[in-house]
OpenMM code with the backbone's topology and positions (N, CA, C; nanometers):
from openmm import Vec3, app, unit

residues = "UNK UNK UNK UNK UNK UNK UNK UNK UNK UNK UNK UNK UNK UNK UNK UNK UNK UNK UNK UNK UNK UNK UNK UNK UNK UNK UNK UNK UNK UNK UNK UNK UNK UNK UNK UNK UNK UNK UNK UNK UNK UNK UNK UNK UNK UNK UNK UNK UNK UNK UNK UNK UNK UNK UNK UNK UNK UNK UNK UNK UNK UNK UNK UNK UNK UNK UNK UNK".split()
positions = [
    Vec3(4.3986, -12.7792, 15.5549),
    Vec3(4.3433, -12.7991, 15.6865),
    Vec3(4.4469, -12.7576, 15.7898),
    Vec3(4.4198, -12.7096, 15.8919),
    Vec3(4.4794, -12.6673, 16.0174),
    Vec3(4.4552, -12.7612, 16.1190),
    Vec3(4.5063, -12.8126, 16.1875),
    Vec3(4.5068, -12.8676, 16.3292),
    Vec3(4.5816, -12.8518, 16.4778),
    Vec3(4.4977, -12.8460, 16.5682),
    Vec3(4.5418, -12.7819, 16.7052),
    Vec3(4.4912, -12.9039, 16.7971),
    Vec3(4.5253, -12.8536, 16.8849),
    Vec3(4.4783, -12.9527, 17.0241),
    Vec3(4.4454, -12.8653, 17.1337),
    Vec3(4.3325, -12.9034, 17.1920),
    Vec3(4.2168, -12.8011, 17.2425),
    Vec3(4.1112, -12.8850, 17.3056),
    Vec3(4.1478, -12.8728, 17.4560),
    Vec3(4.0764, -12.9683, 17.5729),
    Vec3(4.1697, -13.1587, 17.5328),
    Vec3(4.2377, -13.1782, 17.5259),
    Vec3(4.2769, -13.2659, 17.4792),
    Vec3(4.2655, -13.3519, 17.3434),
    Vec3(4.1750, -13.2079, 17.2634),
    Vec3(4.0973, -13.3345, 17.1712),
    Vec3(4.1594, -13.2578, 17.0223),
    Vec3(4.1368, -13.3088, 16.9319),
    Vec3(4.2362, -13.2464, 16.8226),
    Vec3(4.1340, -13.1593, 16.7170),
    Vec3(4.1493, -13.0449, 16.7007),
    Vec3(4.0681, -12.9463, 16.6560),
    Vec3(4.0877, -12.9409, 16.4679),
    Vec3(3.9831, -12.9957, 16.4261),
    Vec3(4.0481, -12.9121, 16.2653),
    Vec3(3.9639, -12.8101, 16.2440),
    Vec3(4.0350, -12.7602, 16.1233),
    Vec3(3.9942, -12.6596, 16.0652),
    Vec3(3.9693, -12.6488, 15.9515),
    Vec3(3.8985, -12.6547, 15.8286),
    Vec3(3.8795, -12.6900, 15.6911),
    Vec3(3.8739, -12.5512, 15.6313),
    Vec3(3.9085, -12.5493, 15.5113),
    Vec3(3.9493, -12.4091, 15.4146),
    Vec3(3.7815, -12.4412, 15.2783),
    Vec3(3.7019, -12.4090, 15.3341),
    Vec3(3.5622, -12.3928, 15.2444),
    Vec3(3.5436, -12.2854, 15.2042),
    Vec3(3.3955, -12.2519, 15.1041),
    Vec3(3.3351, -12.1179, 15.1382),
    Vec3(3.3226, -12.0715, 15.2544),
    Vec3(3.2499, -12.1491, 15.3900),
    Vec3(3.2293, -12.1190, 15.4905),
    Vec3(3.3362, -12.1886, 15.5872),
    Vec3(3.3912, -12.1118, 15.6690),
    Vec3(3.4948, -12.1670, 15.7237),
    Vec3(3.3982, -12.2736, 15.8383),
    Vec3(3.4358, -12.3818, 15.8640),
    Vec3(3.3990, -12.4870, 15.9554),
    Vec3(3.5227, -12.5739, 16.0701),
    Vec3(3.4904, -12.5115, 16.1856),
    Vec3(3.5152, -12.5792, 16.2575),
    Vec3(3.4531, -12.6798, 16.3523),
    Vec3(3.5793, -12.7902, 16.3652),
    Vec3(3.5127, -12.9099, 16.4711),
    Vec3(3.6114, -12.9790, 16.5052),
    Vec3(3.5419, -13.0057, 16.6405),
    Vec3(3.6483, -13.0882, 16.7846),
    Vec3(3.5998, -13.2171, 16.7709),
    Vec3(3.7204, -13.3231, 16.7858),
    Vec3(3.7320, -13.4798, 16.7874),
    Vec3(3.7728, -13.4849, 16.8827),
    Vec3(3.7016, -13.5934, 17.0168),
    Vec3(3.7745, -13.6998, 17.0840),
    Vec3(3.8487, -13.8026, 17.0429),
    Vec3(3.9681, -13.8708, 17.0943),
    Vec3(3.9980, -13.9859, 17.0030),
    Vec3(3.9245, -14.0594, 17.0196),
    Vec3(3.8631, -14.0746, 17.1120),
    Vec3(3.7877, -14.1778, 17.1589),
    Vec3(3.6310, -14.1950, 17.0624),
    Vec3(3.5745, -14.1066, 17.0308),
    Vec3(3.4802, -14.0453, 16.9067),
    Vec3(3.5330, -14.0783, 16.7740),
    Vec3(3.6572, -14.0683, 16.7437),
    Vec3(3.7210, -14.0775, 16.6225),
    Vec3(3.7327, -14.2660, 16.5680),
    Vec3(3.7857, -14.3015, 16.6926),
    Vec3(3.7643, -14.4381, 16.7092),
    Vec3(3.6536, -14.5364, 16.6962),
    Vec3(3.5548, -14.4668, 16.7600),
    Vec3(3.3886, -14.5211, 16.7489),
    Vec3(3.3729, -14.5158, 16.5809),
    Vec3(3.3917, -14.3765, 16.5381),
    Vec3(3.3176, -14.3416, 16.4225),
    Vec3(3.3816, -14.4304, 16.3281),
    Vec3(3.5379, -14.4578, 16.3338),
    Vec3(3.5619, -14.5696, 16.2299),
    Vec3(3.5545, -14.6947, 16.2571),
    Vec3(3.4927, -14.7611, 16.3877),
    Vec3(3.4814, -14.8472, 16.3661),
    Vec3(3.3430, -14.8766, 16.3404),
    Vec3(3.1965, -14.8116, 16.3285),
    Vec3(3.1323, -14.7840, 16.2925),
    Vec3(3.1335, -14.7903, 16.1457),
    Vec3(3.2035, -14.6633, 16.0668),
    Vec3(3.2372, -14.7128, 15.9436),
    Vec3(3.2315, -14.8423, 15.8891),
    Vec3(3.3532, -14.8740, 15.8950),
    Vec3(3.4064, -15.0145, 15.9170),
    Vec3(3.3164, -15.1319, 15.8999),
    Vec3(3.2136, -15.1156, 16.0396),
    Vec3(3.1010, -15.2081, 16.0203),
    Vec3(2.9974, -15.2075, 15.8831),
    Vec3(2.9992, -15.0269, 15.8918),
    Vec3(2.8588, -15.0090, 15.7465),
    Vec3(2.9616, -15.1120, 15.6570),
    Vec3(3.0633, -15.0803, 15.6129),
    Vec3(3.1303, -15.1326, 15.5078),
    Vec3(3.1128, -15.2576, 15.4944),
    Vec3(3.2123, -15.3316, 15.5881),
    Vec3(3.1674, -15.5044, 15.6170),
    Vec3(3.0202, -15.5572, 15.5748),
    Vec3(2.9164, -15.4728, 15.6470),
    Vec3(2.7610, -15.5371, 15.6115),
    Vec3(2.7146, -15.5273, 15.4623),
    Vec3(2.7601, -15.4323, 15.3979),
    Vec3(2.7598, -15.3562, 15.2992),
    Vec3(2.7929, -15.4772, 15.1938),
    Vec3(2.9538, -15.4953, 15.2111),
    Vec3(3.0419, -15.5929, 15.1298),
    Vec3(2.9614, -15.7533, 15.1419),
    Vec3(2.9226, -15.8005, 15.2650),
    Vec3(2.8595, -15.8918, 15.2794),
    Vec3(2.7523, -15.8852, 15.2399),
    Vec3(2.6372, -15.8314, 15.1783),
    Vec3(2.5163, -15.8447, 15.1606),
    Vec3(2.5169, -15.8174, 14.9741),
    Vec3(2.5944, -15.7602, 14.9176),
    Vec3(2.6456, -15.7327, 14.7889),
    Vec3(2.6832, -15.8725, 14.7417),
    Vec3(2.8213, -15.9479, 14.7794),
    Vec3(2.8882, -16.0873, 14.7595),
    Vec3(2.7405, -16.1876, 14.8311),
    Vec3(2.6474, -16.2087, 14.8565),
    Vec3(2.5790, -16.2395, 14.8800),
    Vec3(2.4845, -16.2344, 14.7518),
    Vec3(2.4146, -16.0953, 14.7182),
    Vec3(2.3940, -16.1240, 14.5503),
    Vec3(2.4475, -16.1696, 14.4864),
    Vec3(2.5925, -16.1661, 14.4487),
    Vec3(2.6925, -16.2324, 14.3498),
    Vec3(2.6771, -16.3571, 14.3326),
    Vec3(2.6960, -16.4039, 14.4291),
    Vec3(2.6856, -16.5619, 14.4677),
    Vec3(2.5695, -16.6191, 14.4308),
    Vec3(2.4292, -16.5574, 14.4384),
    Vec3(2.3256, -16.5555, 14.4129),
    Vec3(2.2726, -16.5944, 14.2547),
    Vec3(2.3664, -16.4754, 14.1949),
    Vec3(2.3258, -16.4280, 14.0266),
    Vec3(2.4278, -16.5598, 14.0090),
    Vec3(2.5614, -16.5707, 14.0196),
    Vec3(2.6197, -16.6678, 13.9784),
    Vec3(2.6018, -16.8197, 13.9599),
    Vec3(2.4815, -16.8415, 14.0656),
    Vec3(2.4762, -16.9912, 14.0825),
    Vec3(2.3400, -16.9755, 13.9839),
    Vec3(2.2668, -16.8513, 13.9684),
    Vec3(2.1238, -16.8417, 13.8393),
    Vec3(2.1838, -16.8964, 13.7034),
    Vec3(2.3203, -16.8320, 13.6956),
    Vec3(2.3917, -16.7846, 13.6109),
    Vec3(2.4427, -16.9718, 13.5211),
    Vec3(2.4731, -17.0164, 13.6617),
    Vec3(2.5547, -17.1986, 13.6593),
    Vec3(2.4186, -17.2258, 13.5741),
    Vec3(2.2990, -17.2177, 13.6222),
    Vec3(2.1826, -17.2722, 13.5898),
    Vec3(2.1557, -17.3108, 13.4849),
    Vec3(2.2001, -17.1528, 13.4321),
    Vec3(2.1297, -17.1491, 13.3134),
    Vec3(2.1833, -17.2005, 13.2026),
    Vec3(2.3285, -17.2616, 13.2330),
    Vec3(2.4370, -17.3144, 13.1247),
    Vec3(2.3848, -17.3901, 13.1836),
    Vec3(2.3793, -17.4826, 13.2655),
    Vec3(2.3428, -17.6332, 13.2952),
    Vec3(2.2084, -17.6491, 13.2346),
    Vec3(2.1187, -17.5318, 13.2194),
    Vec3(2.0146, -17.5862, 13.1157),
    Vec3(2.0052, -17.5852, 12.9770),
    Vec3(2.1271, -17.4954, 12.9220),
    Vec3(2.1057, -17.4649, 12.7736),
    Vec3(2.0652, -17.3524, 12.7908),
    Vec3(2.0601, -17.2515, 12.8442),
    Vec3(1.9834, -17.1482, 12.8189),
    Vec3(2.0838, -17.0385, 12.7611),
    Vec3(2.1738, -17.0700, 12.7749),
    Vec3(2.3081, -16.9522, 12.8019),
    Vec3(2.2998, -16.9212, 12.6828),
    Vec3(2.3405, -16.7654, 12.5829),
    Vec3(2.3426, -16.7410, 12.4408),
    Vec3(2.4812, -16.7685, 12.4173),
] * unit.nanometer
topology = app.Topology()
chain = topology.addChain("A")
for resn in residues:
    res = topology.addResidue(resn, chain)
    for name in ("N", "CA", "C"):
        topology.addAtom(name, app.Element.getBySymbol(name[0]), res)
């Protein structure tokens, strides 16, 4: 990758089949990971949320005998 700075904002350059360029604000760069960030968090929280879920099925089913 190549990088420049161009209108204040930091330019890369990626080495593909097709060459691709694109301009970042920091301020854009910032959004987008904290954006990220969020998918992730909701992501992680709604996953450990099943866990917790299957685990307490899971307690159950030894508390009934069921367990092999």
């Amino acid at each position: 990758m190549d990088y420049a700075i161009e209108d204040n904002k930091l330019k890369v350059t990626k080495e593909v089949t097709n060459q691709e360029v694109q301009t970042f604000s920091y301020g854009d760069l910032i959004k987008q990971k904290e954006a990220i960030q969020k998918s992730l968090d909701d992501f992680t929280t709604a996953r450990n949320t099943e866990i917790d879920e299957v685990n307490s099925l899971i307690a159950k089913c030894v508390e009934l005998g069921l367990a092999e």
